[in-house]
C-alpha positions in Angstrom: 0.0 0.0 0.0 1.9 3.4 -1.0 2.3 6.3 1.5 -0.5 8.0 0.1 -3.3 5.7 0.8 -1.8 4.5 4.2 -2.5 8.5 5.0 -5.9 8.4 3.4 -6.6 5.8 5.1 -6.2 6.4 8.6 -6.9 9.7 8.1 -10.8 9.2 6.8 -10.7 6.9 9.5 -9.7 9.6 12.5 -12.2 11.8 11.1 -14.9 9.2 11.2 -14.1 9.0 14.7 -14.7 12.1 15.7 -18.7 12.2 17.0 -17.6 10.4 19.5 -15.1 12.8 20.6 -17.3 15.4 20.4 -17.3 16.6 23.9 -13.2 17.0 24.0 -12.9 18.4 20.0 -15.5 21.2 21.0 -13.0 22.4 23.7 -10.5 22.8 20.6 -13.1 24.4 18.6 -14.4 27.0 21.0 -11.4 27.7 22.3 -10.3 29.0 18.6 -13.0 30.3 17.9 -12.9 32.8 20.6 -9.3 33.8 19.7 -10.3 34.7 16.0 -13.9 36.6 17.4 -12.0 38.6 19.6 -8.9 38.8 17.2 -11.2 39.9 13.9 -13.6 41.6 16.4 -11.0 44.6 17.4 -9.2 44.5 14.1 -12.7 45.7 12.4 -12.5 48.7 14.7 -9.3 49.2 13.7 -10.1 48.9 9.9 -13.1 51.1 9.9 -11.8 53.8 12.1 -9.2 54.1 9.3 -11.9 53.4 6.7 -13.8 56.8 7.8 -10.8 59.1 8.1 -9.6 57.8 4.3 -12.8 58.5 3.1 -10.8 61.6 1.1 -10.6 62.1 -2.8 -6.9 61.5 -4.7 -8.1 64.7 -6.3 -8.2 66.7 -3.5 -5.6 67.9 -0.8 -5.7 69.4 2.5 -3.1 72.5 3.0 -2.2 73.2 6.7 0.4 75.0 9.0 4.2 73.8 8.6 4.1 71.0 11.9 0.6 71.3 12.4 -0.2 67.6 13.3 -4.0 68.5 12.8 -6.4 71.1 11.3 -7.4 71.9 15.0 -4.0 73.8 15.9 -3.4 75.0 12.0 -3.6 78.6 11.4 -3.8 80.4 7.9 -4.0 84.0 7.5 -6.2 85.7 4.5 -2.9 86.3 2.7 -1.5 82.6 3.0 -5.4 81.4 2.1 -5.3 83.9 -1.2 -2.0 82.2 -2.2 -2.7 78.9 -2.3 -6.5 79.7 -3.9 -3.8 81.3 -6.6 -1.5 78.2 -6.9 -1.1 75.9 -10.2 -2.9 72.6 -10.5 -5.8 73.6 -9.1 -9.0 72.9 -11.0 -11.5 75.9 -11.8 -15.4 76.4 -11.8 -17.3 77.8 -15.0 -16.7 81.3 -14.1 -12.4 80.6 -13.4 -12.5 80.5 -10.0 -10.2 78.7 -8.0 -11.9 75.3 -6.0 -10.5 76.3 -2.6 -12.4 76.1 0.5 -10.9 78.2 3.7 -12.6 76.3 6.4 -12.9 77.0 9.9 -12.7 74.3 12.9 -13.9 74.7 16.6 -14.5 72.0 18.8 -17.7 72.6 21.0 -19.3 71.4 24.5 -22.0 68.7 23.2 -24.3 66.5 25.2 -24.7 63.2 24.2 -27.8 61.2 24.1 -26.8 59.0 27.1 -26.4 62.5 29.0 -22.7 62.2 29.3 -20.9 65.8 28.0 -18.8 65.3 25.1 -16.9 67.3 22.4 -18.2 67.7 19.0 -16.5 69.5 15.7 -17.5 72.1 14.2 -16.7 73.1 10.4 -17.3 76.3 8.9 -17.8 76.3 5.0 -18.3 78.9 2.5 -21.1 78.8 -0.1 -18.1 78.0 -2.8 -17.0 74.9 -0.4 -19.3 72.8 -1.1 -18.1 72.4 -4.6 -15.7 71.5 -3.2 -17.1 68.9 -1.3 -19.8 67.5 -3.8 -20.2 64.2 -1.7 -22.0 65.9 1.1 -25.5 66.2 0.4 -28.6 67.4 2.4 -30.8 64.4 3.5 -33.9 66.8 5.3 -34.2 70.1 5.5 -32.4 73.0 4.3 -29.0 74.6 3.7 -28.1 77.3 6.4 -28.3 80.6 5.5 -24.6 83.0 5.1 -24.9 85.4 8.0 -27.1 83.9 9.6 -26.7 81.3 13.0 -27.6 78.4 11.3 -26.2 75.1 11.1 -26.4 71.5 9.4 -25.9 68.7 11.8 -24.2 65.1 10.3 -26.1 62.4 10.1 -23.8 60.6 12.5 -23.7 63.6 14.6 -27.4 63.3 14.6 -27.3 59.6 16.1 -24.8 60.8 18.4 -26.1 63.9 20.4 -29.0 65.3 22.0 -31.2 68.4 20.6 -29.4 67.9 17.1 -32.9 67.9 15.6 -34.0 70.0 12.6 -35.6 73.3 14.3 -34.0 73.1 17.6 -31.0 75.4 19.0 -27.5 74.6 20.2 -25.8 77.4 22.1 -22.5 77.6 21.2 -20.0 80.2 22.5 -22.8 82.2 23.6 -25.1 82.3 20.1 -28.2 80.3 19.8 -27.6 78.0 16.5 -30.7 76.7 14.8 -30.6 73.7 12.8 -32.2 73.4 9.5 -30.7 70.5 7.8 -29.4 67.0 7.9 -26.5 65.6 5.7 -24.4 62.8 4.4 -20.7 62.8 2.9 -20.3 59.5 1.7 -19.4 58.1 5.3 -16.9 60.1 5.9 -15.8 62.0 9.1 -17.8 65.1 8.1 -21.0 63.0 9.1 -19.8 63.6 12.7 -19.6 67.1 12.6 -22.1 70.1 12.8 -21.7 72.8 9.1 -22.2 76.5 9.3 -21.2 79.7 7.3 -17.4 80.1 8.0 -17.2 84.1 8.4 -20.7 83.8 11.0 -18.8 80.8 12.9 -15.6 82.8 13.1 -17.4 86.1 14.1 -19.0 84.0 16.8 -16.0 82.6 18.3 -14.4 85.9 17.4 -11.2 84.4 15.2 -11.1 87.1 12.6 -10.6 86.2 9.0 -8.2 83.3 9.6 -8.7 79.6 8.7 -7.5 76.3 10.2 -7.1 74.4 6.6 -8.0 75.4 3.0 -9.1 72.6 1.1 -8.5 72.1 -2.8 -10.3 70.4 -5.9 -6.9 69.4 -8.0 -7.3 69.5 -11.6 -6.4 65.7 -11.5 -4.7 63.0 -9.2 -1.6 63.7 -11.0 -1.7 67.6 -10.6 -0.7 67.2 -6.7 2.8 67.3 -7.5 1.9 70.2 -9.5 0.3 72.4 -6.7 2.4 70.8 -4.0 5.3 72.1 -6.0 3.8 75.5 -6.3 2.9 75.7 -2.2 6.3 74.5 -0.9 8.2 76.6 -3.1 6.7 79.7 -2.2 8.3 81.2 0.3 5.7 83.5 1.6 3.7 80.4 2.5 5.0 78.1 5.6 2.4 75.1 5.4 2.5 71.1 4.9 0.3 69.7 1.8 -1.1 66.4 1.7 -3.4 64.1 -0.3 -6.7 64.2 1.9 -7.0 60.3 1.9 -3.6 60.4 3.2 -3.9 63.1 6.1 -7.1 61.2 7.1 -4.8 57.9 7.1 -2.3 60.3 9.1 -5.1 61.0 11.3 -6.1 57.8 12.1 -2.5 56.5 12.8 -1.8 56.7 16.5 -5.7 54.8 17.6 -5.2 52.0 15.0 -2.1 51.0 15.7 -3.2 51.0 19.7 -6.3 48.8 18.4 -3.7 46.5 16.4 -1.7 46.3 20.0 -4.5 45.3 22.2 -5.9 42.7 20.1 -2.7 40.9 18.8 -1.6 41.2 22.5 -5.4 39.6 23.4 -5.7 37.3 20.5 -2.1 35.8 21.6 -3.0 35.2 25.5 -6.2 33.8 24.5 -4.3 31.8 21.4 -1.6 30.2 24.1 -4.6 29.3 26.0 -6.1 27.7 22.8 -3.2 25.7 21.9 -3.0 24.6 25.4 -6.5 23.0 24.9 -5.8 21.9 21.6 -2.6 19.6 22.8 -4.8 18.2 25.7 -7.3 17.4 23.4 -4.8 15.5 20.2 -2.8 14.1 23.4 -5.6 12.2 24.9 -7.2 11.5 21.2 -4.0 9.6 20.6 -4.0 7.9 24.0 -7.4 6.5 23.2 -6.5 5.4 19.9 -3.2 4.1 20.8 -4.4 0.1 20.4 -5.5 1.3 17.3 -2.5 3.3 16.2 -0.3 0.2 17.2 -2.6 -2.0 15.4 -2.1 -0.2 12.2 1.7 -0.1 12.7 1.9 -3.5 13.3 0.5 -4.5 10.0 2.7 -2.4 8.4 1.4 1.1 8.5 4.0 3.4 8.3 5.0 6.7 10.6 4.2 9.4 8.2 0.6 8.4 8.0 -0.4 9.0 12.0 1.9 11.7 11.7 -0.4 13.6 9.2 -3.9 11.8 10.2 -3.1 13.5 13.9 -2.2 17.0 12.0 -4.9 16.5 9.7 -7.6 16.1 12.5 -6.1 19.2 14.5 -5.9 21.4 11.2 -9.9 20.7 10.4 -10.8 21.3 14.0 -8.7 24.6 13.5 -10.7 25.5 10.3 -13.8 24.9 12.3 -13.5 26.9 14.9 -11.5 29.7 12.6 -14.6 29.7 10.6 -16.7 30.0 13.4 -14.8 32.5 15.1 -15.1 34.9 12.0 -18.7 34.4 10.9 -19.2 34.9 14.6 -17.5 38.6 14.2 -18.5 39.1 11.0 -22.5 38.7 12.7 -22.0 40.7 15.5 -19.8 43.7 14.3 -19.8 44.2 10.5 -21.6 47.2 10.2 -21.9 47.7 14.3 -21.4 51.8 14.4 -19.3 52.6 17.5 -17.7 56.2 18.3 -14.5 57.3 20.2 -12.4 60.4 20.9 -9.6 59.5 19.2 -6.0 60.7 19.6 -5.3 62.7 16.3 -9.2 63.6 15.0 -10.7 66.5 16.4 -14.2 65.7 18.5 -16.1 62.8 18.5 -16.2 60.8 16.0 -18.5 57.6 14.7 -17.8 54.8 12.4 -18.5 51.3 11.3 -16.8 48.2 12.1 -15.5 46.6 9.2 -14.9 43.1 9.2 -13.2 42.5 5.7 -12.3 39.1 3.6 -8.5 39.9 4.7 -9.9 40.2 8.6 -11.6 37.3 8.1 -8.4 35.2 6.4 -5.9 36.3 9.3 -8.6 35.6 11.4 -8.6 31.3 9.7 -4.5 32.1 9.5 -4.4 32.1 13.2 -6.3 29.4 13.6 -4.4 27.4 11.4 -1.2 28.3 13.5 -3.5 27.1 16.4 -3.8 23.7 15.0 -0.6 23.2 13.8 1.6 23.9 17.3 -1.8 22.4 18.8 -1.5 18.8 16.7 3.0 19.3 16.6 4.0 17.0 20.0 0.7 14.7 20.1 1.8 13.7 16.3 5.4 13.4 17.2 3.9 10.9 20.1 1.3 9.0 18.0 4.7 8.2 15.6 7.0 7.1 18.2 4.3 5.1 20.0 5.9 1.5 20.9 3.8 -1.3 19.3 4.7 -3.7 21.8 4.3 -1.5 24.6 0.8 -0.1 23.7 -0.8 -3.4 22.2 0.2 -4.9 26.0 -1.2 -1.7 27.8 -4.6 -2.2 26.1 
Protein backbone atom coordinates (compact mmCIF):
# COMPACT_ATOMS: atom_id res chain seq x y z
CA UNK A 1 0.00 0.00 0.00
CA UNK A 2 1.93 3.37 -1.00
CA UNK A 3 2.35 6.26 1.47
CA UNK A 4 -0.54 7.96 0.08
CA UNK A 5 -3.31 5.74 0.76
CA UNK A 6 -1.84 4.52 4.22
CA UNK A 7 -2.45 8.55 4.98
CA UNK A 8 -5.87 8.40 3.42
CA UNK A 9 -6.56 5.79 5.10
CA UNK A 10 -6.18 6.43 8.62
CA UNK A 11 -6.85 9.73 8.11
CA UNK A 12 -10.85 9.25 6.83
CA UNK A 13 -10.70 6.89 9.48
CA UNK A 14 -9.65 9.62 12.54
CA UNK A 15 -12.24 11.79 11.07
CA UNK A 16 -14.92 9.19 11.19
CA UNK A 17 -14.10 8.99 14.73
CA UNK A 18 -14.71 12.13 15.68
CA UNK A 19 -18.66 12.15 16.95
CA UNK A 20 -17.59 10.40 19.50
CA UNK A 21 -15.07 12.78 20.56
CA UNK A 22 -17.29 15.38 20.44
CA UNK A 23 -17.34 16.63 23.91
CA UNK A 24 -13.16 16.98 24.03
CA UNK A 25 -12.91 18.44 20.00
CA UNK A 26 -15.48 21.21 21.04
CA UNK A 27 -12.96 22.40 23.71
CA UNK A 28 -10.54 22.76 20.57
CA UNK A 29 -13.08 24.36 18.60
CA UNK A 30 -14.41 26.98 21.00
CA UNK A 31 -11.44 27.71 22.29
CA UNK A 32 -10.34 28.99 18.56
CA UNK A 33 -13.00 30.25 17.87
CA UNK A 34 -12.94 32.75 20.57
CA UNK A 35 -9.29 33.82 19.73
CA UNK A 36 -10.35 34.70 16.03
CA UNK A 37 -13.89 36.58 17.42
CA UNK A 38 -12.00 38.64 19.64
CA UNK A 39 -8.92 38.76 17.19
CA UNK A 40 -11.15 39.94 13.92
CA UNK A 41 -13.64 41.65 16.37
CA UNK A 42 -10.98 44.55 17.43
CA UNK A 43 -9.19 44.53 14.05
CA UNK A 44 -12.69 45.66 12.43
CA UNK A 45 -12.53 48.74 14.70
CA UNK A 46 -9.27 49.20 13.69
CA UNK A 47 -10.06 48.95 9.94
CA UNK A 48 -13.08 51.08 9.88
CA UNK A 49 -11.85 53.78 12.14
CA UNK A 50 -9.21 54.07 9.30
CA UNK A 51 -11.89 53.44 6.67
CA UNK A 52 -13.83 56.80 7.83
CA UNK A 53 -10.77 59.10 8.14
CA UNK A 54 -9.58 57.79 4.33
CA UNK A 55 -12.83 58.45 3.11
CA UNK A 56 -10.84 61.59 1.14
CA UNK A 57 -10.56 62.06 -2.77
CA UNK A 58 -6.89 61.48 -4.68
CA UNK A 59 -8.15 64.69 -6.27
CA UNK A 60 -8.20 66.74 -3.49
CA UNK A 61 -5.61 67.93 -0.80
CA UNK A 62 -5.72 69.42 2.45
CA UNK A 63 -3.07 72.49 3.03
CA UNK A 64 -2.21 73.23 6.74
CA UNK A 65 0.41 74.97 8.98
CA UNK A 66 4.22 73.80 8.64
CA UNK A 67 4.07 71.00 11.91
CA UNK A 68 0.64 71.31 12.39
CA UNK A 69 -0.22 67.62 13.31
CA UNK A 70 -3.98 68.47 12.84
CA UNK A 71 -6.42 71.12 11.30
CA UNK A 72 -7.44 71.92 14.96
CA UNK A 73 -4.02 73.84 15.88
CA UNK A 74 -3.35 74.96 12.04
CA UNK A 75 -3.61 78.62 11.44
CA UNK A 76 -3.77 80.42 7.85
CA UNK A 77 -4.03 83.99 7.50
CA UNK A 78 -6.22 85.74 4.52
CA UNK A 79 -2.87 86.33 2.71
CA UNK A 80 -1.53 82.57 2.98
CA UNK A 81 -5.38 81.43 2.11
CA UNK A 82 -5.31 83.85 -1.15
CA UNK A 83 -2.00 82.21 -2.21
CA UNK A 84 -2.72 78.92 -2.28
CA UNK A 85 -6.51 79.68 -3.86
CA UNK A 86 -3.76 81.30 -6.60
CA UNK A 87 -1.53 78.22 -6.94
CA UNK A 88 -1.09 75.93 -10.21
CA UNK A 89 -2.90 72.57 -10.47
CA UNK A 90 -5.80 73.57 -9.07
CA UNK A 91 -8.96 72.92 -10.98
CA UNK A 92 -11.48 75.94 -11.82
CA UNK A 93 -15.37 76.42 -11.75
CA UNK A 94 -17.30 77.85 -15.04
CA UNK A 95 -16.74 81.32 -14.08
CA UNK A 96 -12.39 80.57 -13.42
CA UNK A 97 -12.54 80.50 -10.02
CA UNK A 98 -10.16 78.67 -7.96
CA UNK A 99 -11.87 75.30 -6.03
CA UNK A 100 -10.48 76.32 -2.61
CA UNK A 101 -12.38 76.05 0.46
CA UNK A 102 -10.86 78.20 3.68
CA UNK A 103 -12.60 76.31 6.37
CA UNK A 104 -12.85 76.98 9.91
CA UNK A 105 -12.70 74.31 12.92
CA UNK A 106 -13.85 74.72 16.65
CA UNK A 107 -14.51 71.95 18.84
CA UNK A 108 -17.73 72.57 21.04
CA UNK A 109 -19.26 71.36 24.52
CA UNK A 110 -21.97 68.73 23.15
CA UNK A 111 -24.26 66.51 25.19
CA UNK A 112 -24.73 63.17 24.18
CA UNK A 113 -27.83 61.23 24.07
CA UNK A 114 -26.76 59.04 27.13
CA UNK A 115 -26.42 62.54 28.95
CA UNK A 116 -22.71 62.22 29.29
CA UNK A 117 -20.87 65.82 27.99
CA UNK A 118 -18.80 65.28 25.07
CA UNK A 119 -16.90 67.25 22.44
CA UNK A 120 -18.23 67.69 18.96
CA UNK A 121 -16.47 69.53 15.68
CA UNK A 122 -17.48 72.15 14.17
CA UNK A 123 -16.68 73.11 10.42
CA UNK A 124 -17.27 76.26 8.92
CA UNK A 125 -17.76 76.26 5.05
CA UNK A 126 -18.30 78.93 2.52
CA UNK A 127 -21.12 78.80 -0.13
CA UNK A 128 -18.07 77.95 -2.84
CA UNK A 129 -17.03 74.90 -0.37
CA UNK A 130 -19.32 72.76 -1.10
CA UNK A 131 -18.05 72.43 -4.61
CA UNK A 132 -15.72 71.46 -3.22
CA UNK A 133 -17.09 68.88 -1.32
CA UNK A 134 -19.81 67.54 -3.81
CA UNK A 135 -20.22 64.22 -1.66
CA UNK A 136 -22.04 65.95 1.12
CA UNK A 137 -25.46 66.16 0.44
CA UNK A 138 -28.58 67.41 2.42
CA UNK A 139 -30.85 64.43 3.53
CA UNK A 140 -33.93 66.80 5.34
CA UNK A 141 -34.19 70.10 5.52
CA UNK A 142 -32.44 73.02 4.27
CA UNK A 143 -29.03 74.64 3.71
CA UNK A 144 -28.13 77.34 6.38
CA UNK A 145 -28.29 80.62 5.50
CA UNK A 146 -24.64 83.00 5.09
CA UNK A 147 -24.91 85.42 8.01
CA UNK A 148 -27.14 83.93 9.56
CA UNK A 149 -26.71 81.26 12.96
CA UNK A 150 -27.61 78.44 11.33
CA UNK A 151 -26.19 75.06 11.09
CA UNK A 152 -26.36 71.46 9.43
CA UNK A 153 -25.92 68.66 11.76
CA UNK A 154 -24.22 65.15 10.29
CA UNK A 155 -26.14 62.38 10.11
CA UNK A 156 -23.77 60.59 12.45
CA UNK A 157 -23.72 63.58 14.56
CA UNK A 158 -27.40 63.35 14.60
CA UNK A 159 -27.34 59.64 16.07
CA UNK A 160 -24.80 60.78 18.36
CA UNK A 161 -26.08 63.86 20.40
CA UNK A 162 -28.99 65.31 21.97
CA UNK A 163 -31.20 68.43 20.62
CA UNK A 164 -29.41 67.90 17.07
CA UNK A 165 -32.87 67.94 15.59
CA UNK A 166 -34.04 70.03 12.55
CA UNK A 167 -35.58 73.35 14.25
CA UNK A 168 -33.98 73.06 17.56
CA UNK A 169 -31.05 75.35 18.95
CA UNK A 170 -27.52 74.57 20.24
CA UNK A 171 -25.81 77.39 22.14
CA UNK A 172 -22.47 77.57 21.20
CA UNK A 173 -19.98 80.20 22.48
CA UNK A 174 -22.79 82.24 23.61
CA UNK A 175 -25.08 82.25 20.10
CA UNK A 176 -28.23 80.30 19.82
CA UNK A 177 -27.62 78.02 16.50
CA UNK A 178 -30.74 76.72 14.80
CA UNK A 179 -30.58 73.69 12.79
CA UNK A 180 -32.19 73.41 9.52
CA UNK A 181 -30.65 70.51 7.84
CA UNK A 182 -29.37 66.99 7.88
CA UNK A 183 -26.53 65.65 5.69
CA UNK A 184 -24.41 62.75 4.40
CA UNK A 185 -20.67 62.83 2.88
CA UNK A 186 -20.31 59.48 1.75
CA UNK A 187 -19.43 58.15 5.28
CA UNK A 188 -16.89 60.13 5.86
CA UNK A 189 -15.85 61.96 9.13
CA UNK A 190 -17.77 65.11 8.06
CA UNK A 191 -20.96 62.95 9.08
CA UNK A 192 -19.80 63.64 12.70
CA UNK A 193 -19.61 67.07 12.64
CA UNK A 194 -22.13 70.06 12.79
CA UNK A 195 -21.72 72.83 9.07
CA UNK A 196 -22.24 76.47 9.32
CA UNK A 197 -21.17 79.70 7.28
CA UNK A 198 -17.43 80.15 7.98
CA UNK A 199 -17.21 84.11 8.36
CA UNK A 200 -20.68 83.84 11.03
CA UNK A 201 -18.81 80.79 12.90
CA UNK A 202 -15.55 82.79 13.07
CA UNK A 203 -17.36 86.14 14.13
CA UNK A 204 -19.03 83.97 16.79
CA UNK A 205 -16.01 82.58 18.33
CA UNK A 206 -14.40 85.92 17.43
CA UNK A 207 -11.24 84.40 15.19
CA UNK A 208 -11.12 87.11 12.57
CA UNK A 209 -10.56 86.20 9.03
CA UNK A 210 -8.25 83.33 9.59
CA UNK A 211 -8.67 79.61 8.74
CA UNK A 212 -7.50 76.30 10.18
CA UNK A 213 -7.08 74.40 6.58
CA UNK A 214 -8.01 75.40 2.97
CA UNK A 215 -9.13 72.64 1.07
CA UNK A 216 -8.46 72.14 -2.76
CA UNK A 217 -10.27 70.40 -5.90
CA UNK A 218 -6.94 69.44 -8.04
CA UNK A 219 -7.34 69.51 -11.61
CA UNK A 220 -6.43 65.75 -11.54
CA UNK A 221 -4.74 63.00 -9.22
CA UNK A 222 -1.62 63.65 -10.99
CA UNK A 223 -1.72 67.65 -10.60
CA UNK A 224 -0.67 67.24 -6.73
CA UNK A 225 2.80 67.30 -7.51
CA UNK A 226 1.88 70.24 -9.48
CA UNK A 227 0.32 72.38 -6.71
CA UNK A 228 2.38 70.82 -3.97
CA UNK A 229 5.31 72.12 -5.95
CA UNK A 230 3.78 75.47 -6.29
CA UNK A 231 2.92 75.69 -2.22
CA UNK A 232 6.32 74.54 -0.92
CA UNK A 233 8.19 76.64 -3.07
CA UNK A 234 6.69 79.71 -2.17
CA UNK A 235 8.34 81.25 0.30
CA UNK A 236 5.66 83.51 1.56
CA UNK A 237 3.73 80.44 2.51
CA UNK A 238 5.03 78.09 5.56
CA UNK A 239 2.38 75.07 5.40
CA UNK A 240 2.51 71.05 4.95
CA UNK A 241 0.29 69.72 1.78
CA UNK A 242 -1.06 66.42 1.74
CA UNK A 243 -3.43 64.15 -0.27
CA UNK A 244 -6.71 64.21 1.88
CA UNK A 245 -6.96 60.29 1.89
CA UNK A 246 -3.59 60.41 3.21
CA UNK A 247 -3.92 63.12 6.09
CA UNK A 248 -7.10 61.22 7.08
CA UNK A 249 -4.75 57.90 7.07
CA UNK A 250 -2.30 60.27 9.15
CA UNK A 251 -5.06 61.03 11.32
CA UNK A 252 -6.08 57.82 12.13
CA UNK A 253 -2.54 56.46 12.80
CA UNK A 254 -1.82 56.71 16.47
CA UNK A 255 -5.67 54.84 17.56
CA UNK A 256 -5.17 52.00 14.99
CA UNK A 257 -2.13 51.02 15.75
CA UNK A 258 -3.18 51.03 19.73
CA UNK A 259 -6.29 48.75 18.43
CA UNK A 260 -3.68 46.50 16.37
CA UNK A 261 -1.66 46.26 20.01
CA UNK A 262 -4.50 45.33 22.16
CA UNK A 263 -5.89 42.73 20.10
CA UNK A 264 -2.72 40.95 18.84
CA UNK A 265 -1.56 41.17 22.49
CA UNK A 266 -5.43 39.62 23.45
CA UNK A 267 -5.70 37.32 20.54
CA UNK A 268 -2.15 35.75 21.58
CA UNK A 269 -3.04 35.19 25.55
CA UNK A 270 -6.20 33.79 24.53
CA UNK A 271 -4.33 31.80 21.37
CA UNK A 272 -1.65 30.22 24.07
CA UNK A 273 -4.55 29.27 25.97
CA UNK A 274 -6.08 27.68 22.82
CA UNK A 275 -3.23 25.70 21.91
CA UNK A 276 -2.96 24.62 25.44
CA UNK A 277 -6.51 22.97 24.90
CA UNK A 278 -5.76 21.89 21.59
CA UNK A 279 -2.61 19.61 22.82
CA UNK A 280 -4.80 18.16 25.71
CA UNK A 281 -7.29 17.38 23.40
CA UNK A 282 -4.84 15.52 20.16
CA UNK A 283 -2.78 14.09 23.37
CA UNK A 284 -5.60 12.25 24.91
CA UNK A 285 -7.21 11.47 21.18
CA UNK A 286 -4.01 9.56 20.55
CA UNK A 287 -3.96 7.90 24.01
CA UNK A 288 -7.35 6.50 23.24
CA UNK A 289 -6.50 5.43 19.88
CA UNK A 290 -3.17 4.06 20.81
CA UNK A 291 -4.35 0.08 20.37
CA UNK A 292 -5.52 1.29 17.32
CA UNK A 293 -2.54 3.32 16.20
CA UNK A 294 -0.31 0.21 17.16
CA UNK A 295 -2.59 -2.03 15.38
CA UNK A 296 -2.14 -0.20 12.22
CA UNK A 297 1.74 -0.10 12.70
CA UNK A 298 1.89 -3.54 13.30
CA UNK A 299 0.51 -4.54 10.03
CA UNK A 300 2.74 -2.42 8.38
CA UNK A 301 1.35 1.10 8.54
CA UNK A 302 4.00 3.40 8.33
CA UNK A 303 5.01 6.69 10.56
CA UNK A 304 4.16 9.37 8.21
CA UNK A 305 0.57 8.38 8.04
CA UNK A 306 -0.36 8.98 11.98
CA UNK A 307 1.92 11.70 11.68
CA UNK A 308 -0.40 13.61 9.19
CA UNK A 309 -3.94 11.79 10.16
CA UNK A 310 -3.14 13.50 13.93
CA UNK A 311 -2.18 16.97 11.95
CA UNK A 312 -4.89 16.55 9.67
CA UNK A 313 -7.56 16.15 12.50
CA UNK A 314 -6.12 19.16 14.45
CA UNK A 315 -5.88 21.41 11.18
CA UNK A 316 -9.92 20.66 10.40
CA UNK A 317 -10.80 21.30 14.04
CA UNK A 318 -8.71 24.62 13.52
CA UNK A 319 -10.66 25.48 10.26
CA UNK A 320 -13.80 24.91 12.26
CA UNK A 321 -13.47 26.91 14.93
CA UNK A 322 -11.48 29.73 12.60
CA UNK A 323 -14.61 29.66 10.59
CA UNK A 324 -16.75 30.00 13.36
CA UNK A 325 -14.80 32.51 15.11
CA UNK A 326 -15.05 34.92 11.99
CA UNK A 327 -18.70 34.43 10.91
CA UNK A 328 -19.25 34.92 14.59
CA UNK A 329 -17.52 38.62 14.25
CA UNK A 330 -18.54 39.14 11.03
CA UNK A 331 -22.46 38.70 12.74
CA UNK A 332 -22.04 40.70 15.45
CA UNK A 333 -19.79 43.69 14.30
CA UNK A 334 -19.83 44.22 10.52
CA UNK A 335 -21.63 47.17 10.25
CA UNK A 336 -21.85 47.74 14.29
CA UNK A 337 -21.35 51.82 14.42
CA UNK A 338 -19.33 52.58 17.53
CA UNK A 339 -17.72 56.19 18.27
CA UNK A 340 -14.50 57.30 20.25
CA UNK A 341 -12.44 60.45 20.86
CA UNK A 342 -9.58 59.52 19.24
CA UNK A 343 -6.02 60.74 19.65
CA UNK A 344 -5.30 62.73 16.26
CA UNK A 345 -9.20 63.57 15.02
CA UNK A 346 -10.72 66.45 16.42
CA UNK A 347 -14.17 65.65 18.50
CA UNK A 348 -16.08 62.77 18.52
CA UNK A 349 -16.24 60.84 16.01
CA UNK A 350 -18.54 57.63 14.68
CA UNK A 351 -17.83 54.79 12.38
CA UNK A 352 -18.55 51.26 11.27
CA UNK A 353 -16.79 48.22 12.13
CA UNK A 354 -15.48 46.64 9.19
CA UNK A 355 -14.88 43.08 9.21
CA UNK A 356 -13.25 42.48 5.71
CA UNK A 357 -12.32 39.09 3.60
CA UNK A 358 -8.51 39.88 4.73
CA UNK A 359 -9.93 40.24 8.56
CA UNK A 360 -11.63 37.29 8.13
CA UNK A 361 -8.41 35.23 6.42
CA UNK A 362 -5.92 36.32 9.28
CA UNK A 363 -8.61 35.60 11.44
CA UNK A 364 -8.58 31.26 9.72
CA UNK A 365 -4.53 32.14 9.54
CA UNK A 366 -4.39 32.10 13.17
CA UNK A 367 -6.30 29.38 13.58
CA UNK A 368 -4.38 27.40 11.37
CA UNK A 369 -1.16 28.28 13.51
CA UNK A 370 -3.48 27.12 16.41
CA UNK A 371 -3.83 23.66 15.01
CA UNK A 372 -0.58 23.21 13.80
CA UNK A 373 1.56 23.95 17.26
CA UNK A 374 -1.82 22.41 18.85
CA UNK A 375 -1.54 18.81 16.74
CA UNK A 376 3.02 19.34 16.61
CA UNK A 377 4.02 17.01 20.01
CA UNK A 378 0.72 14.66 20.13
CA UNK A 379 1.77 13.71 16.32
CA UNK A 380 5.36 13.43 17.22
CA UNK A 381 3.93 10.90 20.14
CA UNK A 382 1.34 8.99 17.97
CA UNK A 383 4.69 8.23 15.63
CA UNK A 384 7.00 7.12 18.20
CA UNK A 385 4.33 5.05 20.05
CA UNK A 386 5.86 1.51 20.90
CA UNK A 387 3.84 -1.27 19.30
CA UNK A 388 4.66 -3.69 21.77
CA UNK A 389 4.31 -1.51 24.64
CA UNK A 390 0.83 -0.08 23.69
CA UNK A 391 -0.79 -3.36 22.18
CA UNK A 392 0.17 -4.95 26.04
CA UNK A 393 -1.24 -1.71 27.80
CA UNK A 394 -4.62 -2.19 26.12
Amino acid sequence: MSAATQILAVTAMNIRSLPRRLGSSSVVIIGIAGVVAVLVSVLAMSTGFIKTLSQGRDDRAIVVRTGSSAELVSVLTNDAVLAIADAAGIKKDPNGSALASPEALMIVNLVRKDGTESSGAFRGLTAEGFAVHPEIRLLQGRMFTPGLAELIVGKSAQRMYRNTEIGSQLRLSGTNWTIVGVFESGGSARESELLADAPTLRSAYRRGSSAQSVLVMLQSPAAFQTFKDAITSNPQLQVDVAKESDFGAQQSDQISKILKTVAYVVGGIMAVGAIFGALNTMYSAVSARAREIATLRAIGFGAVPIVVSVFVEALLLALIGGAMGAALAWLLFNGHSVDTNGGGFQGQLMFDLAVTPALVALGIIWACAIGIVGGLFPAIRAARLPVATALRAL
